[in-house]
N, C-alpha and C positions, 0 to 999 in steps of 0.2 A: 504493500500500500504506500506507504511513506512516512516521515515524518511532518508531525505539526507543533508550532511554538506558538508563544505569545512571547513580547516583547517591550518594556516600557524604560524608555532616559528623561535621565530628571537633570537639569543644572539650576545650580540656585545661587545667588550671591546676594552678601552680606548689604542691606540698607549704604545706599550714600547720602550725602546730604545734594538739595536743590538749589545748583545756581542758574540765573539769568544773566542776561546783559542790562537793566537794571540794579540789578543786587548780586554782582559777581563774590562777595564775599559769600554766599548763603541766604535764601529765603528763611529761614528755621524748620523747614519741611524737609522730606526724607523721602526717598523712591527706591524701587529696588527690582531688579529683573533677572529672566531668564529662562528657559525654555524646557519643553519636554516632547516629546514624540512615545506612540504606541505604535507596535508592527505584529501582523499576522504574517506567520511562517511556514512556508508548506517546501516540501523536498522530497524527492525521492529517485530512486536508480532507476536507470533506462537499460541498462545494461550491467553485467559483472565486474565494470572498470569504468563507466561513464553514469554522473548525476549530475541533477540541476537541482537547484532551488531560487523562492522566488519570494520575497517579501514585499508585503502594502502596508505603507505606513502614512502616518496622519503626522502631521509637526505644527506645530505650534511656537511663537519666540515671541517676548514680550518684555516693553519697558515703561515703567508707569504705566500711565491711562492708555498705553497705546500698543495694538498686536498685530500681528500677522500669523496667517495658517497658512495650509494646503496640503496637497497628495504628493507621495514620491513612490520610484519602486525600486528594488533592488533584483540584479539577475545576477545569476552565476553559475561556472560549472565545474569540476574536477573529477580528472583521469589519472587513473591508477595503473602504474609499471611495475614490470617485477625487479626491478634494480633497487634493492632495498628496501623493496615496499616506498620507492619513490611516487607521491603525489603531484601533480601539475593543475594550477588552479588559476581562473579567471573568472574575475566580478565586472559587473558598473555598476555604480552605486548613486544614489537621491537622481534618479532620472524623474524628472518633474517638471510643470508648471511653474513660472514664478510667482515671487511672494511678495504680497504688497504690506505695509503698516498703514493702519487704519486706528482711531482711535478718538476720544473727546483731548486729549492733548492737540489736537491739530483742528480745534473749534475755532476761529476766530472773529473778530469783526473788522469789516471792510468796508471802506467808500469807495463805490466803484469809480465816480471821477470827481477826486476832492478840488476841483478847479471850479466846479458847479456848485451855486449855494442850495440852499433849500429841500433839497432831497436828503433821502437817507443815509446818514453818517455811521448808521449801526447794523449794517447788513451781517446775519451772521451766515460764514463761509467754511467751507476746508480746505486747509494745504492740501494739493495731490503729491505724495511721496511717490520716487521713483520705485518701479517695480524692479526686485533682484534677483539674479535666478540664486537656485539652492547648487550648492557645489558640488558640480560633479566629478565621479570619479572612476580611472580607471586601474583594475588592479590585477597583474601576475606574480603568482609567487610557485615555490615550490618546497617540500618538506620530502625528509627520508628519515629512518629507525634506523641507527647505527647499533643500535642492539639487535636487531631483527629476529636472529637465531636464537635468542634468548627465550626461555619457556615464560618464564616471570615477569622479566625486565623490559624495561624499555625506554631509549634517548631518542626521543623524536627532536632533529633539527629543521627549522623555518629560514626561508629568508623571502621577502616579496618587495617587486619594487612599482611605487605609483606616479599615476601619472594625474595631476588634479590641472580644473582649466582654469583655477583661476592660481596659481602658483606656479614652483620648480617640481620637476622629481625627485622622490626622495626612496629610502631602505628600511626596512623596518627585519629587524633577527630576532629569535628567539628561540627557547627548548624547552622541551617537557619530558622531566622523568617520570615515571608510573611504576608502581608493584600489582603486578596480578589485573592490572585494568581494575583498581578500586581506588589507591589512594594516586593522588596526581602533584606534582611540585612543579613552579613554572616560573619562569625569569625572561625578561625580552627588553631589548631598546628601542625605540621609534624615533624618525625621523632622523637618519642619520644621513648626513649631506645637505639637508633643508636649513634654510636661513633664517634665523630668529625665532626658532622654534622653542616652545615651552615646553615640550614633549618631552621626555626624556628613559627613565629606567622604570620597569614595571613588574612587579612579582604577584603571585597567585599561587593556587591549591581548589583542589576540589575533594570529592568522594562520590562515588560509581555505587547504588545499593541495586542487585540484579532484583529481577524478580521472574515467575514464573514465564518460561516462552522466551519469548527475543524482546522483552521487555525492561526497561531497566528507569530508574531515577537515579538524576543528576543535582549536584548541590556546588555550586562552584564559587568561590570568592578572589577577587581583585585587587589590585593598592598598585594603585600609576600614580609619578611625579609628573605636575603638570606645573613647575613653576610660579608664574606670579599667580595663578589661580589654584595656588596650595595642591590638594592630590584630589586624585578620582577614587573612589569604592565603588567596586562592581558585584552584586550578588544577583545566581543567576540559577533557575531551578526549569531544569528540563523533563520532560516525561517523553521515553522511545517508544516505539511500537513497531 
């Protein structure tokens, strides 16, 4: 059949304070923003060596009084060799619609021709923000188990390199050790070659609990250094079938 996920990212940041170009020092007011996306996840093999998967997600991004949403999708696929149990994999990712910011921060009032007296000096109007797309992206990588032979063990090495259209290309490495395909230990660095990048060293672990058939639950945790925006936690609960 395949697999199915759900999927939900949260970013949040800490209250800033409100300035204007009247009161560049601070209104005494405070705003605070940031975004989230849900994705439904379906995958499944075509073949003994060849699968796709394909996710629909909803995003969301938001500052003060003011948001934008829309639809994105994500494709991808990976084939499997027998050279180490080497994998070769290709995504695109947030193919979408662009996004506009809408909001009562962008209420204003307007005279349409302050040359003229007597008319309306308080027409209320909206800014039209320009619409941006969402960044896309495109991605090969490759992984091999240099433990392969091993009954128990196993060193999965990553390396993949991207292509985004609104930047440079960059490398992202990584590994994963496992015992018995239960417990999982993981270390990786991103963005390496990218310019002014916040990205940096990221570690994780998970735990594999089988269950009855080809069924199994996943429980996976994250801790990425994302510099001036402090670190990322990722907690992530899968169910196989």
């Amino acid at each position: 059949m395949g697999t199915i996920g759900v999927q939900a990212l949260f970013m949040t940041m800490d209250e800033m304070e409100r300035t204007t170009i009247a009161n560049p020092e601070g209104t005494g007011e405070t705003f605070d923003a940031g975004s989230y996306a849900f994705a439904f996840c379906f995958a499944r093999s075509l073949t003994d060596r060849f699968s796709i998967g394909l996710n629909a997600k909803y995003i969301h991004e938001q500052i003060y009084h003011s948001a934008a949403h829309g639809i994105a999708f994500d494709v991808g696929t990976l084939f499997e060799t027998d050279f180490y149990g080497m994998r070769i994999g290709m995504s695109i990712t947030n193919y979408g619609a662009k996004m506009r910011m809408n909001g009562r921060d962008l209420l204003i009032q307007s005279d349409i021709d302050p040359l003229v007296h007597g008319n309306n000096e308080n027409l209320n109007a909206n800014l039209q923000t320009d619409a941006y797309d969402i960044p896309l992206m495109f991605r090969v990588g490759l992984a091999m188990d240099l433990l392969q032979k091993s009954a128990k063990n196993s060193l999965l090495i990553a390396i993949d390199a991207l292509h985004p259209n609104n930047d440079l290309e960059y490398i992202n490495v990584g590994g994963e050790y496992s015992y018995n395909r239960f417990v999982f230990l993981r270390a990786g660095y991103k963005t390496l070659f990218a310019r002014n990048s916040e990205e940096g060293m990221s570690l994780g672990g998970g735990l594999r609990f089988r269950m009855p058939g080809s069924r199994s639950i996943d429980l996976h945790y994250s801790y990425q250094d994302f510099g001036l925006l402090k670190d990322i936690q990722n907690f992530t609960f899968c169910f196989q079938f």
